[in-house]
N, C-alpha and C positions, 0 to 999 in steps of 0.2 A: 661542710668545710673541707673534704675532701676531695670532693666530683675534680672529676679534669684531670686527678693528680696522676703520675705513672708510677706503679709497683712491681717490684723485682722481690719473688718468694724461692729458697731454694727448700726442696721438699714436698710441693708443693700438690703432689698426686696423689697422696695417701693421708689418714688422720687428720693431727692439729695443723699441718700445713695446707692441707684439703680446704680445712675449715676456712684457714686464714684466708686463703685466696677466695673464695665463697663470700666471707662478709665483707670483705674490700669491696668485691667487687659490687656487692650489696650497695656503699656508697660512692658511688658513681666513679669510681680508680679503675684501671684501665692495668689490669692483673699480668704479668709475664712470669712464670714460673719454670721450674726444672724437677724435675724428676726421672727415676731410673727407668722405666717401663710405658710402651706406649698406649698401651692400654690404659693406667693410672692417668696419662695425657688426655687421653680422651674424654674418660670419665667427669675429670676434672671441668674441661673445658667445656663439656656438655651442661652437666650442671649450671654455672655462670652464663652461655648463651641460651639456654630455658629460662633465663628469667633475665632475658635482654641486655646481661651486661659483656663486655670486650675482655677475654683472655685468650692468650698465644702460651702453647705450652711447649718446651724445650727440653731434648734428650740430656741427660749431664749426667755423670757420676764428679762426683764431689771427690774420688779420691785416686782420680786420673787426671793428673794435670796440665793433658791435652785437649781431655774433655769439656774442665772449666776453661778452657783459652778458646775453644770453638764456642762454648756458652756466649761468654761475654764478649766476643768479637760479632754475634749475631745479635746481641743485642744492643750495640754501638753500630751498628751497623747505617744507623741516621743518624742527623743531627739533635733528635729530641733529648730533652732531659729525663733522668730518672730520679722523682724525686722521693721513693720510698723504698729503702735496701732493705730484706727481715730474711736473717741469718737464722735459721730455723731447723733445719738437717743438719745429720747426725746419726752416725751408726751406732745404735745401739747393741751394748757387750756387755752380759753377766756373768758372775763365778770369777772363783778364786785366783790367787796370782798365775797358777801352772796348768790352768783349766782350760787355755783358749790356744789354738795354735797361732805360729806368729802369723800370718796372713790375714788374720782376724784384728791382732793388736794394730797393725801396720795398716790396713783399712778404719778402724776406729779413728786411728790421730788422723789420718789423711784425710779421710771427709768431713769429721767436726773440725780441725784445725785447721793444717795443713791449704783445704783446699777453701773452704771460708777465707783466710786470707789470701789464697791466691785473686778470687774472685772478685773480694772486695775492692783488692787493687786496680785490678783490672778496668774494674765498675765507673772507680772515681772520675773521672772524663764525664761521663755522663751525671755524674751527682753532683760536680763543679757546675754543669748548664744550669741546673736547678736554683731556685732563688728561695728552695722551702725544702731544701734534701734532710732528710733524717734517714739514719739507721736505724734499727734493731736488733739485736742480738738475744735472743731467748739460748741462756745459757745452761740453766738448771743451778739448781741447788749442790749440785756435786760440785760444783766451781767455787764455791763458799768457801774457804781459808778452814782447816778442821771441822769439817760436815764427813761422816762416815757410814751415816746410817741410809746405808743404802747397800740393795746386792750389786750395782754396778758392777764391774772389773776394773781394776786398776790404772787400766789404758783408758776408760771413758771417763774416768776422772782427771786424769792427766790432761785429754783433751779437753775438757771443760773447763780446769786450771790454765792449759794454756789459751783458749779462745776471751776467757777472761781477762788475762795481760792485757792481750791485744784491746780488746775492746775497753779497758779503762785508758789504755796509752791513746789509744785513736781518740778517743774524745776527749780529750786535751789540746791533740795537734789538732784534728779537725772544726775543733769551737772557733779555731783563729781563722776559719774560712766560712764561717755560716755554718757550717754541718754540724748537726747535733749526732750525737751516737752515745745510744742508750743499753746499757745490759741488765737483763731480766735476770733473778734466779727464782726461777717458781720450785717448790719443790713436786715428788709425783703429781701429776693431776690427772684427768680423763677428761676426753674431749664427746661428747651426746649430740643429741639429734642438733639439729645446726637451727631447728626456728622454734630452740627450749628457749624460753626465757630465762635471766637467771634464775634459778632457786634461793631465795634471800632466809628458808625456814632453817636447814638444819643447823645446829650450832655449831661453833670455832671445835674444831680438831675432833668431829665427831663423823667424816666423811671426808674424800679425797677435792683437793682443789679443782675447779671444773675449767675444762678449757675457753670456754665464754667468759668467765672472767678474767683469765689473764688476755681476751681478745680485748676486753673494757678498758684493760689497766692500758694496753697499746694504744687502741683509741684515742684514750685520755693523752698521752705522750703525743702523737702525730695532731692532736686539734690543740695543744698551748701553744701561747703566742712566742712568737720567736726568743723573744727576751726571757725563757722559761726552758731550760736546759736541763733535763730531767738526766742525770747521768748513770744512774742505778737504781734498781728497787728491788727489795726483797720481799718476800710471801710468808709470812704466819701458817704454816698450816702441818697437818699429822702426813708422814707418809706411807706408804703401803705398809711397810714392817710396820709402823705404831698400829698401825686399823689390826694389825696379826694378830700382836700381842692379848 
């Protein structure tokens, strides 16, 4: 249900965005991604054309906002449509309020927030051609209205509280155009060899949430039929502090 489709991942060269862009590309989508390092470009794109399918990988830091304007002006750069945005990057920042220099705080909002919407904006041009555009937004569980149990820093929560607005506000305005936009909050998970199947043994809160399944729950969101507007979902599960304890 997806072959054909075009996909924009930002993250895209390293872990769970590695992944993402891997099993897209698994079902015949047509993978565009960003990441910091060209190396991660490569790796990524090697991967997906080893197993015959189409990615273009793209320099971007998320928290230079020259950077996302060169991104998404080379990826407008045709008149194709983009019709799969997954808001995925994110610097992550741990430790306490006085723990992190500000260069660190100021980088956190700028690339989870900051430049996620710059991007997205940007993007909409290409999401309007589309006649099947959807977002995604993998926000985390720190974006949860009183959710604390987490060592995050105070700024990556901040950023996750604010990518959250955004994305419950956009998918309201953008339902009036076709575009769905979806925000996840998974809490921790780990992301495993890319051709595990799920693990359906261990029991509810007895092991971290695996990144194959929040790929399934996405899945599930981009294959419902248009009339089916999935606008949040949240994840049951223990996070690294509970597995401590």
């Amino acid at each position: 249900m997806l072959k054909g489709r075009r996909a924009v991942i930002t993250g895209g060269g390293r872990g769970f965005g590695q992944a993402l862009a891997v099993w897209l590309a698994r079902e015949g989508v047509e993978v565009n991604f960003c990441a910091r390092r060209n190396e991660d470009i490569r790796q990524t794109c090697d991967m997906i054309t080893a197993e015959g399918g189409i990615a273009r990988g793209y320099l971007c830091d998320l928290s230079q906002p020259e950077s996302v304007s060169e991104f998404s002006a080379q990826l407008l750069d045709d008149d194709r449509s983009i019709d799969i945005l997954i808001i995925n990057a994110a610097q992550w920042l741990a430790g306490g309020v006085d723990e992190q220099p500000a260069i660190e705080v100021i980088n956190t909002i700028s690339s989870g927030l900051t430049g996620s919407i710059l991007l997205t904006q940007s993007l909409l041009p290409g999401l309007r051609r589309s006649d099947c555009a959807d977002i995604v937004s993998v926000i985390s569980a720190c974006g949860i209205p009183n959710f604390t149990q987490s060592v995050a820093h105070p700024a990556f929560f901040a950023s996750k509280h604010g990518i959250s607005g955004y994305t419950t506000k956009l998918s309201e305005l953008l339902a009036k155009e076709n575009i769905r936009v979806t925000g996840l909050y998974p809490p921790d998970f780990e992301t495993t060899g890319l051709n595990e199947p799920p693990d359906y043994r261990p029991a509810m809160g007895t092991s971290l949430l695996n990144g194959r399944s929040v790929w399934e729950t996405i899945r599930f969101v981009l294959t419902q039929p248009r009339s089916c507007h999935i606008s949040a979902l949240y994840f049951q599960g223990p996070t690294r502090e509970d597995l401590a304890c």
